[in-house]
N, C-alpha and C positions, 0 to 999 in steps of 0.2 A: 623720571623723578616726579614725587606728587605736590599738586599745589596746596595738601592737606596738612606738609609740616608744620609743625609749631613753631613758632616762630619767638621768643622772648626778644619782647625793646622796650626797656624799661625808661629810656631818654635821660629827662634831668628829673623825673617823677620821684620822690625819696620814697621810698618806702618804708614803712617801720617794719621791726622784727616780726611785727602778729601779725603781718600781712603774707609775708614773706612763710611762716609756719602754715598757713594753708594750705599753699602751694607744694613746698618742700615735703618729702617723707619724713617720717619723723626720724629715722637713721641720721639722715642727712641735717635735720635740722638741731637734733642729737650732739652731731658731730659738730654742725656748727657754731653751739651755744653752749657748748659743754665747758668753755673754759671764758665765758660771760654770762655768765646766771645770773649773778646779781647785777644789776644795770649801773655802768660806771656814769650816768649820770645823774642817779638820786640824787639829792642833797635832803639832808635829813633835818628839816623843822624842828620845832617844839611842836606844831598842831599836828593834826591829824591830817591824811594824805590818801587818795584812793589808791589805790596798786592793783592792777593786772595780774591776778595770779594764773598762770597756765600751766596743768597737769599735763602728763605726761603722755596719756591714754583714757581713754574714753572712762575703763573702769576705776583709773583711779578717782577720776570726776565722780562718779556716780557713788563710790565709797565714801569719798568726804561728803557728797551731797547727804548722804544717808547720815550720817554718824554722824557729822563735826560742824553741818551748816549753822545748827542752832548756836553754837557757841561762838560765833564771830560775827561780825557787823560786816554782813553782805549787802553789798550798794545795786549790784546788778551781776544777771547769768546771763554768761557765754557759752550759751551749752553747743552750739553750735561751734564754736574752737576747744573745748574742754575747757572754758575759764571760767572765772568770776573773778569779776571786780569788789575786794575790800577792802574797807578803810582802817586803815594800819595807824596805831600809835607813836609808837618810836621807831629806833633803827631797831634796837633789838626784837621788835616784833618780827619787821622785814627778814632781818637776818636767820632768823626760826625759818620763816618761811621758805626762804632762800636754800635751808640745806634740807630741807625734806628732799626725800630721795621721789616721792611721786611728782612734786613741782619740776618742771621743763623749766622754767624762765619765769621771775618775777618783775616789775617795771611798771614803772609810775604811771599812773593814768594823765596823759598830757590836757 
């Protein structure tokens, strides 16, 4: 037996979901966020709210980048997770965002 297993101990450590999609393939992480997409702990303001958006795949990042970054108020890129952080108006924004079939997971920037 080698001492090169991996080993996973994640302790009392929380980890958030963006941490956890690095790690995970996306099948898996697919599977595991397929039926909490939209984050049951929004609370939804009147103000304005950063949010987390995470694509699904590389190309679909790079599609929105091309096409559709002009027309939304991006705070910061995640190109390195296929995300970007923008700032969302209402629920109903989130909720657009939430059923794009290229968004993986959308979630409030803490």
């Amino acid at each position: 037996h080698s001492d090169f297993e991996p080993k996973m101990y994640f302790g009392k450590v929380a980890i958030s979901t963006l941490c956890l999609l690095n790690y995970a393939s996306s099948a898996v992480a697919d599977k595991l966020l397929r039926n909490r997409k939209l984050d049951p702990s929004i609370n939804f303001g009147e103000d304005e709210d950063d949010y987390i958006v995470v694509f699904k795949d590389q190309s679909s990042h790079e599609t929105f980048t091309k096409n559709e970054i002009r027309a939304v108020n991006c705070v910061k890129h995640l190109n390195f997770m296929n995300a970007e952080v923008l700032k969302l108006t209402n629920a109903r924004a989130v909720a657009q965002w939430a059923e794009r079939d290229d968004v993986l997971i959308i979630e409030k920037d803490q």
